[in-house]
N, C-alpha and C positions, 0 to 999 in steps of 0.2 A: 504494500500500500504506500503511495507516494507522501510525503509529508511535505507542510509548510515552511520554504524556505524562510530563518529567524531574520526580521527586517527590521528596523528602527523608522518607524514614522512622529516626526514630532515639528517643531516649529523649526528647528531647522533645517530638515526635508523639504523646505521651501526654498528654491531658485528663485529671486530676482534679477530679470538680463537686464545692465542698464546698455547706455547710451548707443553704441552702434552692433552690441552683441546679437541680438535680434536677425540681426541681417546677418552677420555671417553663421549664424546656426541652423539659420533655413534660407540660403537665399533664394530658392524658388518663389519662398512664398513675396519677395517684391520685384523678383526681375526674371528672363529667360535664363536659361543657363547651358543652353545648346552653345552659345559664343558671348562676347562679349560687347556685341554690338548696341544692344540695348542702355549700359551703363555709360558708353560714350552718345549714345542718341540722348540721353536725360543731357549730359553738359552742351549738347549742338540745341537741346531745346530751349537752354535758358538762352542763350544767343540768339537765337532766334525768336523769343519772347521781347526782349531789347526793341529787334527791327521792327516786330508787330507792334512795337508801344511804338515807335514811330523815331526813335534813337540811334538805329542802328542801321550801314549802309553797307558790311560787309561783316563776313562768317568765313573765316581760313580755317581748314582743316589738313594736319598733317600727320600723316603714319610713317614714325620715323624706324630708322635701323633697329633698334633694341626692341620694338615691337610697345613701344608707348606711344600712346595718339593726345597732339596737342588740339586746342581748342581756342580760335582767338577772334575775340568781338572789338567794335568799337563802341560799343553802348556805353552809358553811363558807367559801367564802372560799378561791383559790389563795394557797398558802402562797409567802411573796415574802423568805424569807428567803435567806442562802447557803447554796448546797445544798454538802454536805460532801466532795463529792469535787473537781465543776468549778469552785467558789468564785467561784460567779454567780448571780444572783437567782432563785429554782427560777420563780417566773411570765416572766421571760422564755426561761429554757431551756423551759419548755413552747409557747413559741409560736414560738420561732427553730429548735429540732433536732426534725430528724426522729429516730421511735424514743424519745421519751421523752415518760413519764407516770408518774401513780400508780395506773395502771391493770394494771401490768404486775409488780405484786405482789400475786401472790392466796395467799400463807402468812396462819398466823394473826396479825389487828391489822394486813392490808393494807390501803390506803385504801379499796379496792372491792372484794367481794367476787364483786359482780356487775355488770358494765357492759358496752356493745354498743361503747366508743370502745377497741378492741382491737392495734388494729394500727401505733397508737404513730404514728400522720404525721397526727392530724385537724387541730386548729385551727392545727400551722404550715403544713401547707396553706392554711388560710384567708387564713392571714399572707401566704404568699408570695405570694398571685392577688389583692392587696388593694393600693390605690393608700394606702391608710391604714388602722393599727389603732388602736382609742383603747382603755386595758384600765386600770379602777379595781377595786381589793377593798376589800372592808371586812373586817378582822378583826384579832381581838385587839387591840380597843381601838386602832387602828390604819386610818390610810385610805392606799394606797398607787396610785399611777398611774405609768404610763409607755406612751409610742406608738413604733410602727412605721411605716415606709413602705419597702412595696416587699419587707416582709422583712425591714429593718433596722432595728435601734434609732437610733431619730431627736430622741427624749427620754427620758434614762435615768430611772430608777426613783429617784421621790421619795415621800418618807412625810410625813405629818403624824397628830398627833393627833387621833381622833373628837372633835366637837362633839355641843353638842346638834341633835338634829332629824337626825344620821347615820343610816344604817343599822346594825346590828350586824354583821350579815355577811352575804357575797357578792360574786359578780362581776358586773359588766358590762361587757362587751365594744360596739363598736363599730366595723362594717367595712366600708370604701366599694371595692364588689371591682370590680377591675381592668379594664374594658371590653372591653379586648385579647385577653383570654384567653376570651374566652364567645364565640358565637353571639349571643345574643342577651341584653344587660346586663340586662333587665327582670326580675323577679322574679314566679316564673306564681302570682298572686294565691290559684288557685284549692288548686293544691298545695300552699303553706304554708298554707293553713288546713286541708285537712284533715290534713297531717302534725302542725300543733298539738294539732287536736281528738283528733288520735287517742292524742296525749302522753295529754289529760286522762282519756280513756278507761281507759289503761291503768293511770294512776294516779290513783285513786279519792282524793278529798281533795286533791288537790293543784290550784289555781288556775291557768289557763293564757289569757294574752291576746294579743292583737294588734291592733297600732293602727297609721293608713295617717294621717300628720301633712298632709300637703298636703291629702288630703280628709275628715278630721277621723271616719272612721269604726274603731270598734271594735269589737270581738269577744272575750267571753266565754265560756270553756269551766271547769267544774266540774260532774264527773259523780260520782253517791254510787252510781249503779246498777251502773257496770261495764260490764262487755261485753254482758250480755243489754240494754240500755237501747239500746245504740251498733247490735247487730245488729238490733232491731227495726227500728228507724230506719230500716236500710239496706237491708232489704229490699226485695225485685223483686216477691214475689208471698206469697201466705199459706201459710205452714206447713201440712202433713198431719198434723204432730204437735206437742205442743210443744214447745220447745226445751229440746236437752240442755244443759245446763252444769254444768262442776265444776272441783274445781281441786285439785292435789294436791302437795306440794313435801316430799322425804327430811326425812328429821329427823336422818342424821348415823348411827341404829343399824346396828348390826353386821347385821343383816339387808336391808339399803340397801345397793343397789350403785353407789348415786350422793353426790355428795356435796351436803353438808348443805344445804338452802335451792334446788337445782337441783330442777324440776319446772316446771308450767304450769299456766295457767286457760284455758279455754276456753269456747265455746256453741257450737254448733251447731245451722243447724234446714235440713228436707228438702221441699223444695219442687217439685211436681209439673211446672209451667214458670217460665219466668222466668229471665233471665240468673246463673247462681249470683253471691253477693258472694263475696269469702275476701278474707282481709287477715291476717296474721302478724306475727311483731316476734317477735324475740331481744332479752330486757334493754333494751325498748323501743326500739330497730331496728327500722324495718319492714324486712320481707325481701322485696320488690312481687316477685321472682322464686320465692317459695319454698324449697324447702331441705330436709333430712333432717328438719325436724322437722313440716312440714305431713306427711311421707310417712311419719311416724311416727301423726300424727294420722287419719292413712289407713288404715292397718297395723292400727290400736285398734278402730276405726270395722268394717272389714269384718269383724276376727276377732270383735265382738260379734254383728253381726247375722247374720253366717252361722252362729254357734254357735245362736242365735236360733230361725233356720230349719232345721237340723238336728234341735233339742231338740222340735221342734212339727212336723216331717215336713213341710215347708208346700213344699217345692221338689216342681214337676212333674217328672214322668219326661224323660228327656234335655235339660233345662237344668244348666245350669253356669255356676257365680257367679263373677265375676271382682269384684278391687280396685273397677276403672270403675264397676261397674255399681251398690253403693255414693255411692262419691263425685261424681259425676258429678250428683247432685242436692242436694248439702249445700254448704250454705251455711256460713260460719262465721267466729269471730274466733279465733287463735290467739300467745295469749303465754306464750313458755317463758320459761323463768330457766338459763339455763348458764353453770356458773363458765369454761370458758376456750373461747369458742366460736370456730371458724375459721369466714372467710368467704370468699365466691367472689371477689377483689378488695376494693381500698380502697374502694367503693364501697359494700360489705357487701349486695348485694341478695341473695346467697341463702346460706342456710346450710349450709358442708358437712359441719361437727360428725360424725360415725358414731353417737357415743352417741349422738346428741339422737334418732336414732330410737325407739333400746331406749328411752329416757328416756320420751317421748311416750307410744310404746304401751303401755307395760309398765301405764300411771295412765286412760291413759282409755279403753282394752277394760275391766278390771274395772265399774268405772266404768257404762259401757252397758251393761254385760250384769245389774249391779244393778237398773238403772231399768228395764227393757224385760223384766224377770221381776217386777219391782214393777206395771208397766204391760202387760199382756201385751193386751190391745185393741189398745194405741198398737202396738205391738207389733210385731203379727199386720198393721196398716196400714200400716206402713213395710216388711215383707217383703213385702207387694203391690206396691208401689211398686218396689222391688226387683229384685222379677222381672220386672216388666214390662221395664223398662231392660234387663235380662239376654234377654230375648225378643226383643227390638229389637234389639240387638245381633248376636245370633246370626240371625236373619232378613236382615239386612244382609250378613253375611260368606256366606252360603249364597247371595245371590244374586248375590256375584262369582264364587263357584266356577261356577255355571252357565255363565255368559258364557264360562270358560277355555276349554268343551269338554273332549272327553274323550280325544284326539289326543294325550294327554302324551309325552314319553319315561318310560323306567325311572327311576327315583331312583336314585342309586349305593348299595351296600349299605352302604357304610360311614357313610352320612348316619345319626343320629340326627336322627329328624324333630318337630317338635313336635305335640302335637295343636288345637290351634285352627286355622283357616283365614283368621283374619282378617291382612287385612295389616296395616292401623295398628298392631296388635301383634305382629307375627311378629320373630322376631329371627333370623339366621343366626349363628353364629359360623365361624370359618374358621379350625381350630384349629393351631399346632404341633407334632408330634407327636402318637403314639400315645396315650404315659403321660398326658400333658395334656389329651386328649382322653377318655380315663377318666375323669380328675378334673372335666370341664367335666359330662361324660354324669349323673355324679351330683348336682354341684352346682346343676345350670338349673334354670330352673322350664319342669318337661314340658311344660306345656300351650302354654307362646309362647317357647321357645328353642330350636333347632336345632342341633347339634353334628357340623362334618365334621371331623374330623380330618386333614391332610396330610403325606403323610409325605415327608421332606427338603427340598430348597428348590426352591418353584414354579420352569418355564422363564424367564428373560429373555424377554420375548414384544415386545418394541421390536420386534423386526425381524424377527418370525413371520410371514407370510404368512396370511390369516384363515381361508384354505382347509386352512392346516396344522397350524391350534392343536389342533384333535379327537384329532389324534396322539400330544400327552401328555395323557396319564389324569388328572394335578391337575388340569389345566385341564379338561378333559371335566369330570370331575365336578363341577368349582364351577360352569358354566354350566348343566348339566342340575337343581341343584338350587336355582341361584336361577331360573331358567326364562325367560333371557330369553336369545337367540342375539347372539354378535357384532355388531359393530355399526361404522361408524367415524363422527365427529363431524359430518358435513353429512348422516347418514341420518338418518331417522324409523322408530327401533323399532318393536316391536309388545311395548309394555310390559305389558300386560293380561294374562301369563302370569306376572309377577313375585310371586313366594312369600312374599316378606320385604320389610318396612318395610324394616328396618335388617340393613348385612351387616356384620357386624363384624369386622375382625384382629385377630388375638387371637394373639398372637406371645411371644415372652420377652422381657423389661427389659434383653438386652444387645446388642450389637455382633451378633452371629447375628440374633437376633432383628431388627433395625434393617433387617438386609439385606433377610430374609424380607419384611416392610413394603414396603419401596422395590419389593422384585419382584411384589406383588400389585398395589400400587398404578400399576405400571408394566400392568400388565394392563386393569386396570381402566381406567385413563387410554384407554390405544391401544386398547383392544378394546369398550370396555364403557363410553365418557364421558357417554353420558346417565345413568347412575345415580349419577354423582359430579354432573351440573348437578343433575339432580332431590333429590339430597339424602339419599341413600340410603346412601353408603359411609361407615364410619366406620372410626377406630383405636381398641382396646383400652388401655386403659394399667392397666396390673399392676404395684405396687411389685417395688421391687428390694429391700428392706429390711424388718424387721421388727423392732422394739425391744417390750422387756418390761420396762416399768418398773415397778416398787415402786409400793407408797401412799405417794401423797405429800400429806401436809395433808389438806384432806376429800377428795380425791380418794383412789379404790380403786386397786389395782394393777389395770396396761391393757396393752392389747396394739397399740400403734401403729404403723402401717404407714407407710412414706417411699418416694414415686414415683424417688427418683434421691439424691445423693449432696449436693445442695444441701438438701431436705426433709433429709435426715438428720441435716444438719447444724443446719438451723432446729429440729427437733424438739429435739436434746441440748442446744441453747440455752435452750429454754424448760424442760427439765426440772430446768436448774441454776439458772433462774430461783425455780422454784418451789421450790427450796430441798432438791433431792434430793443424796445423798451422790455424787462422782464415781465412775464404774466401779460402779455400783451397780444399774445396768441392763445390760440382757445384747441382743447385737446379729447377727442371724442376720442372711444373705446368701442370696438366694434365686436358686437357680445356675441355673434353670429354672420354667415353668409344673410340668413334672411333680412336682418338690420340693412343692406345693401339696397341701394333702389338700383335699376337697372341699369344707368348710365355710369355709377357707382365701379359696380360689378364686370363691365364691359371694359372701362378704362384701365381696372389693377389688377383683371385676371382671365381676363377671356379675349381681348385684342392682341394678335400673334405681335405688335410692336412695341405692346409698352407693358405688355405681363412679363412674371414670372414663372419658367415652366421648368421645374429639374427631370431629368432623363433617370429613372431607374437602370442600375446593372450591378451583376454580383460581381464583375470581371476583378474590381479591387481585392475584394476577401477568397475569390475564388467559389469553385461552386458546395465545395464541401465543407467547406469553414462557414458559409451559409445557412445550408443546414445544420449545421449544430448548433450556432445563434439561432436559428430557431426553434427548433426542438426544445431550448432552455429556455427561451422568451415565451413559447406557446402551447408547449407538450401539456397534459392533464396530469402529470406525473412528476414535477418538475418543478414543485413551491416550492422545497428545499434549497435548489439550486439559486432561484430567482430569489429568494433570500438571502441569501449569499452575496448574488449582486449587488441589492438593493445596500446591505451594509457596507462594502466593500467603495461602492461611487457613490453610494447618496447624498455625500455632502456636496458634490460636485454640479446636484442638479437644481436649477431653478425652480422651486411650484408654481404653478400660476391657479391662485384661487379664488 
């Protein structure tokens, strides 16, 4: 019989990581670690945050012999005096603490008004995965240096007086990153230059280089054209029309529901074949994942040309347009401007902003739907285009229906079914209760979301017997209306009756809710594991919270949503950040899905661009280490065990009661 390894848990079984330890204990969790490209991208960002504040007119970038990359701006200059409160040099608190910048003051006469370097841990990330930093400014008559190693101050901060032949101002950085911490040290040639060239794209007049010292080659970027220049270029194949572009940014009026200087530019062009390009940036961020504001660009784009083809009768009889069938052939470059945008991780690759949708669409539907009544030929050739896509589409999902046969079972009555047939976009949801399933019935979009409702908590089905699950009606139903039968993990289904892409829970934010998950998923798992390998099951996630803040600064009064009790608390951080009065926003609790009215419910968890949707898979635990978490979390034999747990983590667990 195995025994209890003797352990010592007491107060000083607690680790505190300070200052940059964090980072190098997990650097995954704030940067890529395939290469090192990412940490020198955070110091090209701040330089390039300078030029967007309107300071800065060149970014030199050089990868010298020893395999260190210098970094050199003429912007202002990091300010190296003592900052007023921690009575330390403000350019070394920017590269030694995590959480600090002057980025993170966006009231009026903040340093940046607009910047992608948001989440306050860039360049002392660089610091801490860096075997050395080398950091000189020039400013106010003033030449100031000092280095890092490892994260630490290894030569403090010395000043001298500008000579002649100085620069006036700016920084250069210089960082030899750390070996250890990467995959692979090299630095992928090809990605830093187009991440440079695409800087100079974004910002028109502004000089951008790179230079490789051991092989003496250079590279120049200064574009006067902009994005139509950058998209021609990168085209796959020739335009049907010519390319749209425009660009449009609040002026701050009371008829502005954004704030002042937030908006975008864009081009776009539609092309018959050809792999589409798209490339995006927040505040010159590229976002290579996308974000709420391509799918704003989306949102603009279809609501022009389908008004298009509406106004001109040009839609055949039983076609129906979708987003896809739009976008699906558009090419494009998109850069927005948002004053405080949230991203998907430190890494910022996609954006999850909400506004940035409204922001997007609201500038470039008008927009199209100007030029394409100015243009009504080009017009009339992009809604051919159009439908074609839209015909293809629908010919394709017509002939999976065929294949299913016509042997169905009944649908259960209480399914809300959607109208499309396609699966890539069929969506199921798997609702809690009745009242919430009102509220989903109205909020979906009819055509690709399905709404079952269940009422009370599905069976425990761990230790159902597969011949006796038909016996409870939830589970009846959910298997007849996703259309695949039982199953256990060494079978081979007959998945070719499957209804829905994506089956979604869609459950309540608390402790109920939590359980109701665990028991579907517990179904799913034992009854139903090939739609969890295949990639099929997902979690809903619906805030628990709802804050209504004031205007604050050029920001309008919002209506901000918090997934759990940490967001709630990061949100009333940044609200005091940005200089709003205490107690001056108002804080609902949302004690259920049904509490949701439909628009509610549509905006935080049921619209594929501004929800959250986590993807079920065992692939991390493996499939057997799965099962035995479950077996102890839901066997009927198994209190002893789950007592066990329960002593063992329970302090670790928040109740919400």
């Amino acid at each position: 019989m195995a025994t209890k390894q003797s352990s010592t848990y007491g107060e000083a079984s607690i680790r505190v990581l300070k200052g940059l330890e964090p980072v190098k204990q997990r650097p995954g969790m704030y940067t890529r670690t395939d290469n090192p490209l990412h940490i020198i991208q955070e110091v090209i960002d701040n330089a390039a945050d300078e030029a967007l504040a309107g300071y800065g007119k060149r970014i030199d970038v050089t990868v010298h012999a020893d395999g260190s990359v210098s970094v050199e701006d003429d912007g202002r200059g990091i300010p190296f005096g003592l900052h007023p409160e921690e009575q330390v040099p403000v350019v070394e608190i920017v590269y030694t603490r995590l959480h600090a910048g002057g980025k993170f003051d966006k009231g009026a006469g903040g340093a940046y008004s607009f910047s992608g370097g948001l989440h306050g841990v860039g360049v002392s990330v660089t610091n801490a995965l860096s075997k050395r930093l080398d950091v000189t400014v020039w400013r106010e008559g003033q030449v100031a240096s000092l280095a890092f190693a490892a994260g630490d101050v290894v030569q403090a901060l010395t000043t001298r007086k500008a000579v002649a032949g100085d620069r006036k101002t700016g920084t250069t950085a210089r960082a030899w990153p750390d070996a250890k911490y990467f995959e692979n040290a090299e630095l992928p040639k090809a990605e830093l230059a187009h991440l440079l060239r695409s800087k100079a794209v974004l910002m028109p007049g502004v000089t951008v280089t790179l230079a490789y010292e051991k092989s003496g080659e250079k590279m120049t970027w200064l574009y006067r054209g902009g994005l139509r220049d950058y998209l021609t270029q990168s085209l796959n194949a020739d335009p049907v029309i010519p390319l749209f572009e425009g660009e449009h940014y609040a002026d701050g009026g009371e008829t502005e529901n954004f704030a002042e200087g937030e908006g975008a530019a864009w081009c776009v062009a539609f092309t018959e074949d050809g792999a589409p390009m798209r490339e995006s940036y927040v505040n010159l961020i590229p976002t290579v994942a996308g974000g709420t504001h391509e799918s704003g660009l989306k949102d603009g784009l279809f609501g022009a040309v389908k008004g298009f083809i509406d106004v001109h009768s040009l839609l055949p009889k039983g076609v129906k347009l979708m987003p896809e069938d739009v976008f699906s052939r558009a090419s494009f470059v998109l850069s927005a401007k948002v004053l405080d945008p949230q991203f998907q991780g430190q890494i910022k690759e996609r954006l999850n902003s909400r506004d940035a949708l409204r922001l997007v669409s609201t500038y470039v539907k008008p927009s199209l739907e100007l030029w394409l009544n100015q243009h009504v030929d080009f017009g009339k050739k992009l809604a051919e285009l159009v439908i074609r896509c839209a015909q293809t589409r629908q010919r394709a999902s017509q002939k999976v229906e065929k294949r299913k046969g016509s042997g169905v079972a009944v649908l259960p009555g209480k399914l809300t079914d959607c109208e499309s047939r396609d699966l890539t976009i069929n969506e199921l949801f798997l609702v809690e209760g009745d009242s919430a399933g009102g509220s989903a019935k109205m909020g979906r979009n009819k055509e690709t979301q399905a709404i079952l409702p269940l009422r009370g908590k599905v069976l425990n089905a761990w230790e159902v017997e597969r011949d006796r699950l038909f016996a409870n009606n939830e589970i009846h139903d959910i298997a007849v209306a996703i259309g695949v039968d039982p199953h256990g993990a060494a079978d081979t289904p007959d998945l070719s009756g499957l209804r829905y892409g994506k089956i979604c829970i869609l459950s309540d934010a608390d402790v109920d809710g939590s359980h109701i998950q665990v028991l579907l998923l517990t179904l799913f798992f034992r009854h139903f594991p090939k739609l969890i390998e295949t990639g099929h099951i997902y979690i809903a996630k619906p805030p628990l919270f709802r804050v209504d803040a004031p205007a604050r600064g050029k920001k309008p009064a919002a209506k901000i949503y918090a997934l759990d009790e940490g967001e709630l608390g990061a949100t009333l951080d940044k609200l005091r950040k940005e200089g709003v009065r205490e107690n001056s926003w108002s804080i609902s609790r949302f004690k259920g899905l049904g509490e949701m009215n439909a628009e509610q419910l549509c905006d935080t968890t049921l619209n594929p661009d501004t929800r959250r949707l986590l993807q079920t898979e065992f692939a991390m635990l493996g499939f057997d280490a799965t099962v035995a978490s479950l077996t102890k979390l839901m066997g009927k034999g198994e209190a002893q065990a789950r007592r066990d747990l329960m002593e063992l983590h329970g302090d670790s667990v928040e109740v919400d009661v």
